[in-house]
Residue, then its C-alpha position, 0 to 999 in steps of 0.5 A: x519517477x515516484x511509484x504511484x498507489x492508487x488507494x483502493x483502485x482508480x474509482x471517478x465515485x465514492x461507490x466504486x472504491x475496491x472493485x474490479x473496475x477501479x482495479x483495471x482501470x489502475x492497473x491499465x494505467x500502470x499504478x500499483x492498488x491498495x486493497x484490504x483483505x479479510x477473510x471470510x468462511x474460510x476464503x480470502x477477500x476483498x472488504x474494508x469493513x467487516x465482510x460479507x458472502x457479497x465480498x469480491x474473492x481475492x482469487x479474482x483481483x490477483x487474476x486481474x493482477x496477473x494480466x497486468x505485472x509491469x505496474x507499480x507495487x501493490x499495497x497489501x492491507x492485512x485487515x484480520x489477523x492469521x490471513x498468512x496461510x491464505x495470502x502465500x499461494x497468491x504471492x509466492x511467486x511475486x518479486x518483493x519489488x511487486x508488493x508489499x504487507x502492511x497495517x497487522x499486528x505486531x504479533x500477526x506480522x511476525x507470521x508474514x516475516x516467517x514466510x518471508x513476505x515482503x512486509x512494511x512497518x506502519x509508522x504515524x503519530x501514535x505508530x512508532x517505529x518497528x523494523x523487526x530486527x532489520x526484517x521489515x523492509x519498508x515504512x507506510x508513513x502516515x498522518x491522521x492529523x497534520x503531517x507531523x514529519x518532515x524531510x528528516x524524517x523520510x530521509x533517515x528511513x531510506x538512509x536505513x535502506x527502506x522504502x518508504x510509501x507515504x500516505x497522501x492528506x486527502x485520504x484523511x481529507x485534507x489538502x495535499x498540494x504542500x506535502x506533494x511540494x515537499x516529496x516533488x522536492x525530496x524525490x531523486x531518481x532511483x530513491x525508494x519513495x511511493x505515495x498512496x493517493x485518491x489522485x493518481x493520475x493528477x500524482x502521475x502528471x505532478x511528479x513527471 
């Protein structure tokens, strides 16, 4: 089956996007979590705007990650520059199966491939492709617009031996029943396809 993300956990309201609640409630449903991580005084946390001393401490999301590791992988969205030495202690130990980085710079990714972390190349309408020298071992797929690729495109991307998690339209608010049609269409057991979505348990029930 296609590998489900649950955009910023598994939250009922708006308010309970990236906290610890929505994560458990993903993970007990066996669903990888996208979450963003900044720092902050010198710490590593969970915020998507700017953060404050109010931010949920990473320690505590990779705890909670640690009681539950026969999910779906884990979307890791790199929020500010120069968190590598930050993040490494929480993944060293992490199959690349288990998680991926994605969304820094050009410059600061080349600091993940360093370390070897498993890194996702960003690629939308106005991202083209970079796959650092064949280093880059996925693509998060994205549309702000109307979905501008097609089956094509997906296809060439795992024929390069990629993963490839793309983002689901309501995440920019539009409706997502076509493109779902189009992967339900695509997907083939054993084929490296992932979609990040404010819906997981309808994806979970839809791609069965």
């Amino acid at each position: 089956m296609i590998k489900i993300i649950a955009h910023r956990g598994l939250w009922f309201k708006p308010e309970e996007k990236n906290t610890l609640e929505a994560f458990e409630r993903a993970l007990q449903n066996g669903f990888g979590i996208e979450t963003d991580f900044r720092d902050c005084d010198g710490e590593l946390v969970i915020s998507h705007d700017p953060a404050t001393t109010d931010s949920i401490e990473a320690n505590a999301f990779f705890d909670l990650c640690s009681k539950y590791s026969n999910t779906d992988p884990h979307a890791i969205n790199i929020k500010s520059d120069g968190l590598q030495k930050l993040l490494a202690p929480h993944v060293v130990g992490w199959s690349h199966d288990r998680y991926f980085v994605f969304d820094m710079s050009v410059p600061d990714s080349l600091g993940y491939l360093k370390q070897n972390m498993n890194t996702f190349t960003r690629v939308s309408e106005y991202e083209s492709y970079q796959d650092f020298d064949g280093r880059a071992t996925g693509v998060w797929l994205d549309s702000f617009n109307a979905e501008w690729y097609g089956i094509e495109r997906i296809n060439e991307y795992l024929a390069l031996g990629k993963s490839v998690a793309i983002v689901s339209p309501e995440l920019h608010g539009r409706d997502h029943e076509a493109l779902w049609a189009k992967i339900k269409s695509l997907y083939t057991n054993g084929m490296s396809l992932m979609l990040c979505t404010d819906l997981p348990r309808e994806a979970k029930r839809y791609f069965l």
